[in-house]
Every structure is written in structure tokens, then in C-alpha cells.
PLY file of the C-alpha trace (Angstrom):
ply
format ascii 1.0
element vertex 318
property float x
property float y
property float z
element edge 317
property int vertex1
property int vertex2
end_header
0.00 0.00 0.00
0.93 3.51 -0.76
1.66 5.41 2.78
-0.06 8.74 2.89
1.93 11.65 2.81
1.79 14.50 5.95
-0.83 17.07 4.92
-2.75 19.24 2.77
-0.98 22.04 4.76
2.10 24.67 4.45
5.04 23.09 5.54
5.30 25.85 7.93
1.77 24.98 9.43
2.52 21.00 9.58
5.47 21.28 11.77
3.33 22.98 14.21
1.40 19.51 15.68
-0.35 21.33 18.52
-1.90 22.71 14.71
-1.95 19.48 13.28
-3.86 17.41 16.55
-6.40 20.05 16.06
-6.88 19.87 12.68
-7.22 16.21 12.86
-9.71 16.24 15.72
-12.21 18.05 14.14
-15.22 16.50 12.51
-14.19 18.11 8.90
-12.23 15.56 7.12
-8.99 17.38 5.29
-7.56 15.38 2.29
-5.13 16.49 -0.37
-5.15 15.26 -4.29
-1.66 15.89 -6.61
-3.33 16.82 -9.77
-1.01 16.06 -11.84
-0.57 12.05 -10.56
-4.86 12.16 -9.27
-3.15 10.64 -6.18
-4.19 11.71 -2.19
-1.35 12.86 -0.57
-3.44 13.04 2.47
-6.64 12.14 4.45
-7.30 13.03 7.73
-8.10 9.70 9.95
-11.83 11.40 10.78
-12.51 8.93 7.69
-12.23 5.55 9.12
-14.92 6.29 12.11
-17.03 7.90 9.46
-17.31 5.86 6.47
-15.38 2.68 7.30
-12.37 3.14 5.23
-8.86 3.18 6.31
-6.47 5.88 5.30
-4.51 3.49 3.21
-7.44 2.17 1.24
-7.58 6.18 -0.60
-5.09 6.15 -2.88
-6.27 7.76 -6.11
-9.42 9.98 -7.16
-10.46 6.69 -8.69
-10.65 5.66 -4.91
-13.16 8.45 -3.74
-15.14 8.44 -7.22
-15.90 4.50 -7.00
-17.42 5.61 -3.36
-19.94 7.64 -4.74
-23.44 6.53 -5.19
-23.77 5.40 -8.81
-26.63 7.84 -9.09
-24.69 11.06 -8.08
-21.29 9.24 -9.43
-21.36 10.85 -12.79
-22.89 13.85 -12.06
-20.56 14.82 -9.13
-17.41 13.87 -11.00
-17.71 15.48 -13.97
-18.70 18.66 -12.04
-15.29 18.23 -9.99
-13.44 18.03 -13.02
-14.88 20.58 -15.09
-14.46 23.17 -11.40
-10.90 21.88 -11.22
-9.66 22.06 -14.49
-11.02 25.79 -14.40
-9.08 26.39 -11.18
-12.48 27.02 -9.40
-13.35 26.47 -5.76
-16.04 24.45 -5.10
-18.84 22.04 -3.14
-20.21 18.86 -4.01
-23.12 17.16 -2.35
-23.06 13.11 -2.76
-23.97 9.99 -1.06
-20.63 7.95 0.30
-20.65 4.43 0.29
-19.27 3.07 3.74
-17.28 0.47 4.32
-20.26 -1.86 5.66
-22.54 -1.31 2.52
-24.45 1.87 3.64
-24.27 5.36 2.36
-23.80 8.80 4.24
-24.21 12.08 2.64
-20.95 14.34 2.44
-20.47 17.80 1.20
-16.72 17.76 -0.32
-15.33 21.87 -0.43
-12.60 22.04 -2.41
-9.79 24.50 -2.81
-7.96 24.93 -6.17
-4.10 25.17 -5.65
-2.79 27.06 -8.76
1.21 27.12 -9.75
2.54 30.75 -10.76
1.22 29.83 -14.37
-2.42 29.62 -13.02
-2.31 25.90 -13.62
-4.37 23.85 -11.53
-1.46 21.80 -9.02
-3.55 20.43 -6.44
-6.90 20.05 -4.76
-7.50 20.36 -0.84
-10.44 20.27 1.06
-12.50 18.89 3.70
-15.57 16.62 3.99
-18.33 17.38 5.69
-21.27 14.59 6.73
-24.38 16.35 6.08
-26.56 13.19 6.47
-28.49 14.90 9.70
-29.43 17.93 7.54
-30.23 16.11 4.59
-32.64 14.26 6.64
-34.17 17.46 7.95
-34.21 19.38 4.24
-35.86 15.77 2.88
-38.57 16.25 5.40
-38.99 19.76 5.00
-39.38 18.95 0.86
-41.83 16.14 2.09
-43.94 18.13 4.20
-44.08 20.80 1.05
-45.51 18.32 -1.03
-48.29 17.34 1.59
-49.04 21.18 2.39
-49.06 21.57 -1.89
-51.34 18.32 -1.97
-53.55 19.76 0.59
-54.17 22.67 -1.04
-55.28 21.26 -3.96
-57.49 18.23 -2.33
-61.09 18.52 -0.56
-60.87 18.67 3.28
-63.70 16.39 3.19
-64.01 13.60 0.23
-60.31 13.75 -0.37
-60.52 14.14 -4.06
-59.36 17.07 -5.72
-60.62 20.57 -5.07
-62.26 23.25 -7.19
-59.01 24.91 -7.42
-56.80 21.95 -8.60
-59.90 21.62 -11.31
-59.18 25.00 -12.11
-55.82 24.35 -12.89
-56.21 20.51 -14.91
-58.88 22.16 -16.97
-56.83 25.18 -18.08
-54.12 22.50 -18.70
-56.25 20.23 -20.55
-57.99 22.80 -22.63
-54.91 24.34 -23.84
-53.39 20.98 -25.16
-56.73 20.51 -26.62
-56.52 23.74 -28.62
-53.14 22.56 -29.75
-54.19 18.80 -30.46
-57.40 19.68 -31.74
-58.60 16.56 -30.14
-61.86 16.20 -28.14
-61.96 16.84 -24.59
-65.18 16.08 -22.41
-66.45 17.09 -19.23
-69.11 15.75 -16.88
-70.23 17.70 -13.72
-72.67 15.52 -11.77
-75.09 16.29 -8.55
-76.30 14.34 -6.33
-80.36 14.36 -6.34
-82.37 16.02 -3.48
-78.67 16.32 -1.39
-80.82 19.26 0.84
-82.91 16.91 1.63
-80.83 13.81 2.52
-79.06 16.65 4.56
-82.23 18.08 6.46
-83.16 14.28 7.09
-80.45 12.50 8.20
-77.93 15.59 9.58
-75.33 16.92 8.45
-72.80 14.55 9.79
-74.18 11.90 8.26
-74.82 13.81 4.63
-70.34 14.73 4.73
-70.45 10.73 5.06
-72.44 10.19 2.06
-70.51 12.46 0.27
-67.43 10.63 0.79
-69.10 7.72 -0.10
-69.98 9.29 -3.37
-66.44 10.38 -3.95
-64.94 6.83 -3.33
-67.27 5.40 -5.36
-66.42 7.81 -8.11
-62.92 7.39 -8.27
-63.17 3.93 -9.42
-65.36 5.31 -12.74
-62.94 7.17 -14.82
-59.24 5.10 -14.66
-57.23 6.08 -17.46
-54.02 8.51 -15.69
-55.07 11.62 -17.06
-58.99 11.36 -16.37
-59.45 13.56 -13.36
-62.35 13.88 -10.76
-63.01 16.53 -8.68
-65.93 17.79 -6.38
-66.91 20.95 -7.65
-68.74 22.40 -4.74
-71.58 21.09 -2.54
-73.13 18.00 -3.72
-71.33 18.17 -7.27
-68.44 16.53 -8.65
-66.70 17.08 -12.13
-64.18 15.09 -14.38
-62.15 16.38 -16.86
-61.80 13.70 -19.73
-59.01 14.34 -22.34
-58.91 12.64 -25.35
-62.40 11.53 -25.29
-64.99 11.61 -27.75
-68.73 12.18 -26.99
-69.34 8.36 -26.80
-66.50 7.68 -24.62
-67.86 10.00 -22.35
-71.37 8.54 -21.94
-69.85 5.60 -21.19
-68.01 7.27 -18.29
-71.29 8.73 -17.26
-73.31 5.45 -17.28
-70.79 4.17 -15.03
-70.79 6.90 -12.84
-74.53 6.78 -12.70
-74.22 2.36 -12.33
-71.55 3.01 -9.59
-73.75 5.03 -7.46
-76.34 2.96 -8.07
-74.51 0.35 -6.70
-74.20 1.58 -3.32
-77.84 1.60 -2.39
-77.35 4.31 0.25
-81.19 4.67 1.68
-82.41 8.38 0.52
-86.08 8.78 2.25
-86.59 11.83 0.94
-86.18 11.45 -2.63
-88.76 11.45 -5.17
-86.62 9.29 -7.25
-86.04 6.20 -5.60
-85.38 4.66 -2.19
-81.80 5.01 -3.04
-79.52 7.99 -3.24
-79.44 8.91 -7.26
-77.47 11.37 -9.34
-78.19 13.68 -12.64
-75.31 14.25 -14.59
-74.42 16.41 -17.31
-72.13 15.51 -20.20
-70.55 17.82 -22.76
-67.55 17.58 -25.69
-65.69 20.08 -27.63
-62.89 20.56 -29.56
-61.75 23.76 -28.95
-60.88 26.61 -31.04
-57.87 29.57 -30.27
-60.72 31.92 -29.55
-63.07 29.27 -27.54
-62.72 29.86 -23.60
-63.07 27.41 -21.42
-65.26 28.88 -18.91
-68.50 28.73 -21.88
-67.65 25.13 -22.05
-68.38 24.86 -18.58
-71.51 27.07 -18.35
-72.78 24.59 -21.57
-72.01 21.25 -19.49
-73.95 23.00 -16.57
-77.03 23.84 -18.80
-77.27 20.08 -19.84
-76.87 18.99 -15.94
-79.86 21.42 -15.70
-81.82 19.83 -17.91
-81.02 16.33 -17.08
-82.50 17.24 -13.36
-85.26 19.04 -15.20
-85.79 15.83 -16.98
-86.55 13.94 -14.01
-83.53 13.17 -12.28
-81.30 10.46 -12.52
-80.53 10.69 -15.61
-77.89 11.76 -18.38
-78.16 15.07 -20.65
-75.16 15.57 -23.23
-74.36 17.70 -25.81
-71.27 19.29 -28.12
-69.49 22.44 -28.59
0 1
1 2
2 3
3 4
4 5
5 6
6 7
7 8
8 9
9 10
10 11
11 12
12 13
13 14
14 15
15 16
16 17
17 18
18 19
19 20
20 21
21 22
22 23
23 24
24 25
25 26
26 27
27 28
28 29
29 30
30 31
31 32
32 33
33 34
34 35
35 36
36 37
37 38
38 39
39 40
40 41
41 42
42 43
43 44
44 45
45 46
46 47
47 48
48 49
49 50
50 51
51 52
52 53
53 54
54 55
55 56
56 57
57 58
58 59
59 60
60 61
61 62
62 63
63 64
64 65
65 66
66 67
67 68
68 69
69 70
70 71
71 72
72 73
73 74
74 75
75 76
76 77
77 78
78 79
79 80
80 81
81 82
82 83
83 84
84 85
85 86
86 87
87 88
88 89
89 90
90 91
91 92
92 93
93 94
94 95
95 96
96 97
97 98
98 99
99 100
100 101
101 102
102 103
103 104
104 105
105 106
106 107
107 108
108 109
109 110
110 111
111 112
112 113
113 114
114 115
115 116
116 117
117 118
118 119
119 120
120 121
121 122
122 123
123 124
124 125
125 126
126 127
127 128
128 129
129 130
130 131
131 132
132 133
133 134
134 135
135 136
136 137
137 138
138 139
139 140
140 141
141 142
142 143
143 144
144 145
145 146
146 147
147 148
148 149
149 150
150 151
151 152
152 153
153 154
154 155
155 156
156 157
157 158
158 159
159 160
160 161
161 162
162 163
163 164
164 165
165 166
166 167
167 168
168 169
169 170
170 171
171 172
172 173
173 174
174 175
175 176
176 177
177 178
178 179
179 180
180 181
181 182
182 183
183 184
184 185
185 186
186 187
187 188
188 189
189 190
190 191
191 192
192 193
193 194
194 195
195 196
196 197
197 198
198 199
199 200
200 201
201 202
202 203
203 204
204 205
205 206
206 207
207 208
208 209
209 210
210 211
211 212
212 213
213 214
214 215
215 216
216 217
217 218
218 219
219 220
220 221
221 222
222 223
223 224
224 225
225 226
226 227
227 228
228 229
229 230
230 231
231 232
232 233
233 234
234 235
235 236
236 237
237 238
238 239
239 240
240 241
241 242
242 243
243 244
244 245
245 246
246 247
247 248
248 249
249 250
250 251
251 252
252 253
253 254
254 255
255 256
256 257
257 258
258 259
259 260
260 261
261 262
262 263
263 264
264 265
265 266
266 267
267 268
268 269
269 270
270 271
271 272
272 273
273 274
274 275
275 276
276 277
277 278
278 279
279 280
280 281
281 282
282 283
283 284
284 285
285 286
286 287
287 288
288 289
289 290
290 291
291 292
292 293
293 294
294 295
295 296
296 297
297 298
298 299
299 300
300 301
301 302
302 303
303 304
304 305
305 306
306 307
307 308
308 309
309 310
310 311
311 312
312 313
313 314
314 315
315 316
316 317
């Protein structure tokens, strides 16, 4: 094995141990690289309680690049490299593979030596382990996503909210426009909700509506179909890509699926069971179409299907 040379530091510095003890007793691990050969010249022994390694075992850059996680490996060395050979200072995140199969996070800071010619001679730095604040900036990022996902998802039914529906169908309608493929919409309400409401309370009408919302989920199942309660007792989905026939069939199902849960509504007119009217609309949209018409259409032919009698379907295009 190659012995490790003294230290990254000034021969005046390195003579000084009472410099040295300290340097090697902090939790920073200092290592040198000779450019030139891609050989350490040093490595503090922080590294062996850290990642498992001995001192010895770091000969070359090839050393602390076959350490790296394969999926920062590239990415981190080819940033080095490029820094380095542009005698620029500079920090690398990574995950470091220890000596007993697990992997820590390390930020490496490196410091470009440069010879009177400005040529890059050497690299110091030290290593940091950053795995405790990784762990807190991966939970912070997590808990982001959940406050973004609640934002955008009913409190109650746990679907998505009017604004999220906002947001798919602006989506949706633009790629339309570009496409010039169909997209459908049906908005749906559930029949004589007041009613179910004043009848049974209100606790158990927020159950029923969760019921509906489960129950909807399963109609539409293609990835980009979305549902979404629109407010109150109505839900809407957003279907891209579909046709006017493809979207009856979603509605049937919806309609089937409801059916299929029998919940006991007294108080309708309908039925002894809980019933929905839905409303079912397709367009391919033009530049100058907007897509809040398209929505005041599909609401006219809910209206109409629950002017029709209830439970029911009403459809139309453009």
C-alpha cells in the first residue's frame, strides 16, 4: 500500500502539531489530491470512524469516485473536473458508500491550488457529513408536497378541489386547442342532497358524500382522467382525449356506480336510493373558444337532465 503523505498544509503549518492534533480532531475531514498524478497525498483519519475506510485504502481519485453513489457518481465527477480544471473552488453534495454497505451524505469543499502559471497543481479540502441535515431538508421537501397536496385536495371527500380543477382544466384545454382533439367534461349532482341533509344531519350527509367520492374514483381510470368535487353536492371530471361516446360511457358508469351503493335516501322522489343527474358535454376547442363557456354549456345540460326527471344523463357538443 501507498503510505499517505503528511498534509494538505504549508510546511510551515505542519510542523506545528499542537496545529496538526487540532486539525485532525475536528469533525471536517482534510484530504489532499496531486493533480497532476490524481493521487491523495493526504486524508485526515476522521474517515475511518465515518465511512469505514482506512487511510490506506484512498489512494487515487479513482478511490473516492468508485465511493460515490452510482446515481450522483457521474454527475458529481464530472462537475469536480470541469471546477478543477477551471481552477475554481467548489462544493459537491453526494452519497458515500461506507465500508459496511451503507451510504452517508458528504459535502466535499474544495480548494484549487494554482502554480505561478495559473495551472491547476492540487486540490485540498474537507468533507463534511451532512446526512443529519439532509434528513431534515428531505422532510422539509416532504412536508411541502403534503401542504401543496392539501391545497389542492377537498378537506372532506379527499378528491381534488375546485381549485386543482381550475388548474387541470386550463391545462387540458390548452393541449386541446393545440391537439385539436376532443376533450369532455361531466359535472354531476347528487339528487335532493338538501334533503338527505335536512333528514339525516349533516354529519351523516359529509359521510355520504365521501361515499360518493370513493365510489367515483373507481369510474374514470385512465391517468389523465381527473375527478373533482366541484362544490356542494357536485363533482366534475375532466376527460381528455375523449370523444362524446367515450364520455357517456363514463357517465353510465358513474350513474351504475352510485347505483350500486344503495345508500337509503327517504326523501327522494326518485327512488329509495340515493341517485345522481349528470351532465355531459364535448368540444374541440378553437384559439378563440374559452373554457369557462364550455363549462356554463355542461352546466345547462346537468340542468336539464335534473329538469328531466332526475337520474338521468343530458349531453351535448361544442
Amino acid at each position: 500500500m501507498t503510505s499517505q503523505p503528511s498534509s494538505p498544509l504549508p510546511s510551515s503549518v505542519e510542523q506545528n502539531p499542537d496545529y496538526k492534533t487540532l486539525l485532525e480532531s475536528t469533525r471536517a475531514i482534510p484530504w489532499k489530491i496531486d493533480w497532476a498524478t490524481m493521487q491523495f497525498a493526504y486524508i485526515g483519519p476522521q474517515i475511518e470512524p465515518l465511512l469505514g475506510w482506512t487511510t490506506e485504502s484512498w489512494i487515487s481519485a479513482q478511490d473516492w469516485a468508485a465511493r460515490i453513489h452510482e446515481e450522483d457518481r457521474e454527475r458529481v465527477v464530472n462537475f469536480c473536473i470541469g471546477q478543477s480544471k477551471q481552477g475554481v473552488d467548489h462544493e459537491a453534495d453526494y452519497r458515500a458508500l461506507t465500508a459496511d454497505g451503507r451510504y452517508v451524505w458528504i459535502r466535499d469543499v474544495v480548494h484549487v491550488l494554482r502554480n505561478a502559471a495559473g495551472e491547476t497543481e492540487a486540490l485540498i479540502g474537507f468533507m463534511f457529513d451532512i446526512s443529519e441535515r439532509k434528513k431534515t431538508e428531505e422532510a422539509l421537501v416532504a412536508l411541502q408536497r403534503r401542504l401543496e397536496e392539501y391545497s389542492f385536495k377537498d378537506g372532506l371527500t379527499g378528491v381534488a378541489n375546485r381549485r386543482m380543477f381550475d388548474t387541470v382544466l386550463a391545462r387540458e384545454w390548452s393541449q386541446a386547442q393545440r391537439s385539436q382533439q376532443p376533450l369532455s367534461l361531466i359535472l354531476l349532482d347528487i339528487d335532493f342532497f338538501k334533503q338527505y341533509n335536512d333528514h339525516y344531519g349533516h354529519v351523516q350527509g359529509d359521510e355520504c358524500l365521501k361515499q360518493v367520492a370513493t365510489a367515483l374514483t373507481g369510474a374514470a381510470v385512465r391517468p389523465r382522467d381527473f375527478l373533482a368535487r366541484f362544490g356542494g353536492e357536485e363533482f366534475v371530471f375532466v376527460l381528455p382525449e375523449t370523444d362524446k361516446a367515450g364520455a357517456r360511457r363514463i357517465a353510465e358508469r358513474c350513474r351504475a356506480v352510485i347505483q350500486q351503493q344503495q345508500i337509503v335516501h327517504a326523501r327522494s322522489t326518485v327512488g329509495p336510493f340515493l341517485t345522481i343527474s349528470l351532465g355531459v358535454g364535448t368540444v374541440v376547442p378553437a384559439q378563440a373558444d374559452r373554457a369557462v363557456d364550455f363549462v356554463a354549456r355542461v352546466d345547462q345540460w346537468l340542468y336539464r337532465a335534473k329538469q328531466g326527471g332526475r337520474d338521468r344523463i343530458a349531453s351535448g357538443e361544442g
